[in-house]
C-alpha positions in Angstrom: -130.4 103.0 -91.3 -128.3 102.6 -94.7 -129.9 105.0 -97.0 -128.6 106.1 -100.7 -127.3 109.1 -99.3 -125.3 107.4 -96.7 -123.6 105.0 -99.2 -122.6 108.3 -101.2 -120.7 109.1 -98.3 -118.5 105.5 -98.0 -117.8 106.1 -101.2 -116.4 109.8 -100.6 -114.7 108.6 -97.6 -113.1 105.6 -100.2 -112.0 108.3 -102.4 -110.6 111.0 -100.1 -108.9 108.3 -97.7 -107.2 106.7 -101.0 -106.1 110.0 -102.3 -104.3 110.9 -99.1 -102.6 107.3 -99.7 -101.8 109.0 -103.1 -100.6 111.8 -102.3 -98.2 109.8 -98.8 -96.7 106.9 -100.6 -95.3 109.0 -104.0 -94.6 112.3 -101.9 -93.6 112.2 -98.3 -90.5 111.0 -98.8 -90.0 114.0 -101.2 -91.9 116.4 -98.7 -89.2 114.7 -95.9 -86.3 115.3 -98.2 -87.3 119.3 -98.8 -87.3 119.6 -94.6 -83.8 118.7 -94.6 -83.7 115.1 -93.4 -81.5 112.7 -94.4 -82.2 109.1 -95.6 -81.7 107.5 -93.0 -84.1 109.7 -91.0 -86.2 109.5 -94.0 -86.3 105.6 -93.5 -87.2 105.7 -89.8 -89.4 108.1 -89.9 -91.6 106.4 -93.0 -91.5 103.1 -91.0 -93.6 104.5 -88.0 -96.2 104.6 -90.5 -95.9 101.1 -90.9 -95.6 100.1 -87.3 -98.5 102.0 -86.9 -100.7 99.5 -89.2 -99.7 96.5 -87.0 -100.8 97.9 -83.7 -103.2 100.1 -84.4 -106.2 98.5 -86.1 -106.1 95.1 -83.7 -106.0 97.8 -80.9 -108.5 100.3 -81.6 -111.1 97.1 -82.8 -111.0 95.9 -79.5 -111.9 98.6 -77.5 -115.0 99.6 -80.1 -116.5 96.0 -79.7 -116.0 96.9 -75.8 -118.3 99.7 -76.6 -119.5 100.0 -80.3 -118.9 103.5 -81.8 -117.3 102.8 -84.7 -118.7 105.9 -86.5 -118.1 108.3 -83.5 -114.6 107.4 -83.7 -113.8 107.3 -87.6 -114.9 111.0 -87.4 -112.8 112.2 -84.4 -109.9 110.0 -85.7 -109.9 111.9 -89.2 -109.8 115.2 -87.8 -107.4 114.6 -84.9 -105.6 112.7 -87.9 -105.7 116.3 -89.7 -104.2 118.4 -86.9 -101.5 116.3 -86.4 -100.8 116.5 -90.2 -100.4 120.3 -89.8 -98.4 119.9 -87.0 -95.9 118.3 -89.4 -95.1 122.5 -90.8 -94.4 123.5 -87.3 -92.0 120.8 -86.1 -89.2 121.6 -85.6 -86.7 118.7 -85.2 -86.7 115.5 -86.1 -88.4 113.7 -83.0 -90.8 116.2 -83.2 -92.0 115.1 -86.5 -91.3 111.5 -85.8 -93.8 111.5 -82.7 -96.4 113.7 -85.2 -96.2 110.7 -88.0 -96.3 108.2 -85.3 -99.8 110.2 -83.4 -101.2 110.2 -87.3 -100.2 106.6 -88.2 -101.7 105.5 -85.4 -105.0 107.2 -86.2 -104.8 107.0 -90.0 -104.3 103.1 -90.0 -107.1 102.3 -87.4 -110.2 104.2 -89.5 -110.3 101.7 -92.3 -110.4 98.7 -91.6 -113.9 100.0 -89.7 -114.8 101.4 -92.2 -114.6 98.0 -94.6 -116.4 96.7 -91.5 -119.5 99.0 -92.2 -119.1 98.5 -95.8 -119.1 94.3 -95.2 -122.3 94.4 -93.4 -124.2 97.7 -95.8 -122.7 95.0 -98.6 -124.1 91.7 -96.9 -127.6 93.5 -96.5 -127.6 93.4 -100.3 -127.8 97.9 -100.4 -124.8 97.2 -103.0 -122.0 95.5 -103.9 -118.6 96.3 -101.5 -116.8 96.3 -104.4 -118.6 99.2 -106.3 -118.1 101.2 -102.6 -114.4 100.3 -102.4 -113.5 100.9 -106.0 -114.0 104.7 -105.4 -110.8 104.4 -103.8 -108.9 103.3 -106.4 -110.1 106.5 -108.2 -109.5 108.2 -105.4 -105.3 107.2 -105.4 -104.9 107.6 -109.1 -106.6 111.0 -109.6 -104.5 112.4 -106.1 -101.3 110.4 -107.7 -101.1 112.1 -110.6 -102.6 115.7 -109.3 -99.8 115.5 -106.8 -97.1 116.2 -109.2 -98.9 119.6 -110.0 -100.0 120.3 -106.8 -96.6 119.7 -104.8 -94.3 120.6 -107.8 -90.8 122.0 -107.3 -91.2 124.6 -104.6 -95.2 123.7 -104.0 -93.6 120.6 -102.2 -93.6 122.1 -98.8 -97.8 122.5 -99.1 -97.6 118.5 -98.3 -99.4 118.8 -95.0 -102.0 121.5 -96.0 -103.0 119.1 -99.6 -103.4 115.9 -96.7 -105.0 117.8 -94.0 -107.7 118.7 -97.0 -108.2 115.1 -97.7 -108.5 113.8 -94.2 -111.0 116.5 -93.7 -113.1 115.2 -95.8 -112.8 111.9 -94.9 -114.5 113.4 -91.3 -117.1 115.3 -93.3 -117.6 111.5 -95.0 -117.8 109.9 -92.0 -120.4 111.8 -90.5 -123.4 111.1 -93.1 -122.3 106.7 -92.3 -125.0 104.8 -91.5 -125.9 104.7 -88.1 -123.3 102.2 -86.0 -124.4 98.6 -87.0 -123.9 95.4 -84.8 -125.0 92.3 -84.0 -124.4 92.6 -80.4 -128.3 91.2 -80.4 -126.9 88.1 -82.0 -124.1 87.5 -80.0 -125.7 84.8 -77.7 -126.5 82.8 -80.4 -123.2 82.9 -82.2 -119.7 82.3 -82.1 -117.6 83.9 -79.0 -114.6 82.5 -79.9 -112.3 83.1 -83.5 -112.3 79.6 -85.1 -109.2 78.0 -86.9 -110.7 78.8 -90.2 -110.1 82.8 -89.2 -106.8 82.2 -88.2 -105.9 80.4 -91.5 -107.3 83.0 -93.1 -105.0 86.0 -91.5 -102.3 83.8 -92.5 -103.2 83.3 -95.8 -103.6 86.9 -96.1 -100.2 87.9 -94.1 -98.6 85.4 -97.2 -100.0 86.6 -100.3 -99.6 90.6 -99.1 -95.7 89.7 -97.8 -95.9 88.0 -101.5 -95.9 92.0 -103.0 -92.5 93.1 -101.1 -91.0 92.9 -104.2 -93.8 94.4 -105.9 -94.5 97.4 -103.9 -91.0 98.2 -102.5 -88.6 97.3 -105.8 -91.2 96.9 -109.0 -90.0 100.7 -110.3 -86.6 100.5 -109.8 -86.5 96.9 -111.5 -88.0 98.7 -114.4 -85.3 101.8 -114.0 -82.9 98.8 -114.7 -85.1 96.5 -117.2 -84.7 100.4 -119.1 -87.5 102.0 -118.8 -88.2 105.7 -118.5 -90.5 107.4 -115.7 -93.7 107.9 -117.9 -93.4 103.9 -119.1 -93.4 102.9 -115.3 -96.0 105.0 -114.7 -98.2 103.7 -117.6 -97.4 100.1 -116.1 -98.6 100.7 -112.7 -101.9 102.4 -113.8 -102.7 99.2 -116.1 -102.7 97.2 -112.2 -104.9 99.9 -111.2 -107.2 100.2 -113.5 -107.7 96.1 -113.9 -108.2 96.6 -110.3 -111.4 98.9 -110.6 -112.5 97.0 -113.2 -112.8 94.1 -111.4 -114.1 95.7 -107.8 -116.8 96.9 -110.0 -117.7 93.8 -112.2 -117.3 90.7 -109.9 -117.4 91.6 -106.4 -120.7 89.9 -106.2 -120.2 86.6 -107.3 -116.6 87.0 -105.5 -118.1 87.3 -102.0 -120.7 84.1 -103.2 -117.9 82.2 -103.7 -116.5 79.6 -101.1 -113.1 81.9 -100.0 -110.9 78.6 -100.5 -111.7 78.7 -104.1 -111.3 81.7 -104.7 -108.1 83.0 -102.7 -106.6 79.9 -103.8 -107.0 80.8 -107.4 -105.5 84.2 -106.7 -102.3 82.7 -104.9 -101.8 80.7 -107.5 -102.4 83.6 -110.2 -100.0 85.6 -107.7 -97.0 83.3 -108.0 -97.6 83.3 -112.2 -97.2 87.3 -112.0 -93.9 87.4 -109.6 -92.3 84.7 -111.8 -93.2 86.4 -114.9 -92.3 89.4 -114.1 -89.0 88.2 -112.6 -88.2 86.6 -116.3 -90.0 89.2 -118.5 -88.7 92.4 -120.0 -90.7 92.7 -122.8 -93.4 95.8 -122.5 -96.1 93.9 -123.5 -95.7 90.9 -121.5 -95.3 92.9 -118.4 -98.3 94.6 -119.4 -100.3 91.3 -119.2 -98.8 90.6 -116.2 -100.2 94.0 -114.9 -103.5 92.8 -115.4 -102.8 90.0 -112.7 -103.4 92.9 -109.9 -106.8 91.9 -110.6 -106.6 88.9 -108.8 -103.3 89.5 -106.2 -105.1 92.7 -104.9 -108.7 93.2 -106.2 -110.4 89.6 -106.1 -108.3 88.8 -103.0 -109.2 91.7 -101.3 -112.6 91.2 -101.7 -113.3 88.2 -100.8 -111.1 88.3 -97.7 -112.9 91.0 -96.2 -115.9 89.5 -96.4 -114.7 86.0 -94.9 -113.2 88.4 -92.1 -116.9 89.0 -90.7 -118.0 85.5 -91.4 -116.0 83.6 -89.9 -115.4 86.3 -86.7 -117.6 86.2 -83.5 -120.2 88.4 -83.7 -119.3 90.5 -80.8 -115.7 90.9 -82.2 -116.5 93.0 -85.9 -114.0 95.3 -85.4 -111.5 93.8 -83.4 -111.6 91.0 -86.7 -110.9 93.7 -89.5 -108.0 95.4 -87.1 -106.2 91.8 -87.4 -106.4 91.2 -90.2 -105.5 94.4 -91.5 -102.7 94.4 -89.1 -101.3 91.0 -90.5 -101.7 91.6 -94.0 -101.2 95.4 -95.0 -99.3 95.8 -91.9 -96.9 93.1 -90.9 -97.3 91.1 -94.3 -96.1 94.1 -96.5 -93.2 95.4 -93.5 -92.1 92.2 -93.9 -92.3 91.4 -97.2 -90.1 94.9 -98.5 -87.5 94.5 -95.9 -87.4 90.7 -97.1 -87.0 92.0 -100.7 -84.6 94.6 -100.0 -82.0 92.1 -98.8 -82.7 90.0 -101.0 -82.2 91.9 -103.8 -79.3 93.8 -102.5 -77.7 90.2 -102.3 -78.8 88.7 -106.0 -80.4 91.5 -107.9 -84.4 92.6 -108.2 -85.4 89.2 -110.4 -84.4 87.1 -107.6 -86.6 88.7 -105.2 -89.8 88.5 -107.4 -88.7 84.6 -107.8 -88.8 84.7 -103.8 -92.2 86.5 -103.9 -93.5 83.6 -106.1 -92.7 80.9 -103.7 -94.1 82.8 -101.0 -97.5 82.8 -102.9 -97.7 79.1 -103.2 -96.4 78.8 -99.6 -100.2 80.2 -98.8 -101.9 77.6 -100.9 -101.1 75.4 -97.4 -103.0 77.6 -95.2 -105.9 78.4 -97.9 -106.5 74.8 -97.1 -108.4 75.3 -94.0 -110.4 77.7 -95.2 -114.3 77.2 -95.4 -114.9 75.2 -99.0 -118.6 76.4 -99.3 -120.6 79.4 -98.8 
């Protein structure tokens, strides 16, 4: 049963799982760096955690829709998840703490895209919009992103794991007041048992537009380093995408997940493309700034409406195993992909040249948007 209290507790788990992303993407490199390792190891060791995201989700969906327990095992997962992130003080070499990140990638990457699977169908009920439950992450990442630098400054850096292990706590203590495990394993014999072309299309559509933000995620700060621009102007820059973000998750997601999905993620391809070119041939503050306000649609409008096309257009008996793949193509696969692609690029012809790539790889997804479903 889906109560008021329960949705309180999707959106703490939103919040606290987002704020560990926070405090991992700005800091455990740093954290890695204070334990001695070198670059290289540092490179290895932060690219477990996104192998993890292409096996893991696919993987764990798959055995829940075997035996639904989705909630069970988001619970278990976080604090397991937690131990292992302790772990991290005690290792003691290297493949120590490589196997540790690989146990907690592994763990870390499968509990969300279950979790947007409970938030889909709370969301489909009509209890409240998924984007007003998913925006609380957002919050989440920018309040941990910019505690973390008073949290893990100068010598404070090596209180890493004990900082995450507090977050993924509470994403257990979240998890335990979800609604009860929802399915429509009663429905099954009536629906489809087999993923259509349309769902296919659609993890390839979203593999394109998130290996369309290599350039973005992996380079966009050190283009700006060169464009010359100090740390607390990049910083302002990527909190303008963030907070169009949460404006939008909390305004639109509605009429978003109304909408016919080849509309929509069509427009935001196309709107995707605009903001790499521009940004590739901008260097004026305020232009990039506009451009900023694109994340709207490249992450935010996307986002939503993709998730909820994943349960549409899956079987009914497959839920989970739907989200996993398609987080597992897009955030997983689609952004590996997409950096390493960047990073040669732009070791070869410069940061602009991999933002012009990034453009052309939005409009390649227009041809896959194609297939997907033209009305509600």
């Amino acid at each position: 049963m889906v109560s008021a209290s329960s949705l309180h507790h999707i959106r703490l788990f939103y919040a606290a799982y987002f704020g560990a992303m926070g405090l991992i993407l700005p800091y455990f490199p740093v954290y890695l760096s204070e334990r001695g390792l070198d670059v290289a190891a540092i490179g290895m060791i932060t690219g477990l955690l996104a192998m993890a995201r292409v096996f893991s989700p696919p993987l764990v969906g798959h055995m829940l829709d075997k035996k639904p327990s989705s909630k069970g095992f988001i619970t278990g997962a976080c604090l397991v998840a937690a131990l292992f992130v302790l772990m991290l003080s005690w290792a003691v070499n290297i493949w120590l703490i490589a196997a540790v990140v690989l146990a907690f990638g592994f763990l870390w990457s499968a509990v969300l895209p279950l979790t947007d699977g409970i938030s889909i169908h709370v969301s489909e009920a009509a209890w409240v919009d998924y984007g007003r439950l998913r925006v609380w992450g957002s919050i989440g990442f920018v309040v941990a992103s910019l505690a973390g630098g008073a949290w893990l400054a100068d010598a404070d850096m090596l209180r890493f794991p004990y900082w995450l292990c507090l977050l993924l706590i509470v994403t257990a203590v979240a998890a335990r007041g979800f609604p009860v495990d929802i399915s429509n394993a009663a429905n099954e014999g009536e629906a489809r048992k087999h993923f259509t072309p349309a769902f296919f299309a659609l993890l390839v559509t979203g593999f394109l537009m998130q290996a369309s933000h290599g350039a973005y995620y992996g380079f966009y700060s050190l283009y700006l380093v060169e464009l010359g621009y100090e740390g607390w102007q990049i910083g302002a820059f990527w909190v303008v995408g963030v907070a169009a973000e949460i404006v939008l998750m909390w305004a639109c997601s509605r009429p978003l997940q109304q909408a016919a999905p080849i509309w929509v993620l069509s427009t935001c391809l196309l709107l995707a493309s605009f903001r790499w070119l521009g940004i590739g041939l901008a260097s004026d503050w305020w232009w990039l700034i506009l451009l900023q306000l694109l994340h709207a649609a490249s992450f935010a409008a996307f986002h939503i409406s993709s998730i909820t096309w994943v349960k549409r257009l899956a079987p009914s008996a497959s839920h989970a195993a739907a989200q996993g793949w398609y987080s597992a193509c897009g955030f997983g696969l689609g952004t590996t992909l997409g950096i390493m692609g960047c990073g040669w690029i732009s070791a070869q012809l410069g940061y602009a040249a991999a933002f012009y790539a990034c453009s052309a790889v939005a409009l390649l997804g227009l041809l896959s948007a194609i297939w997907l479903p033209k009305r509600v």
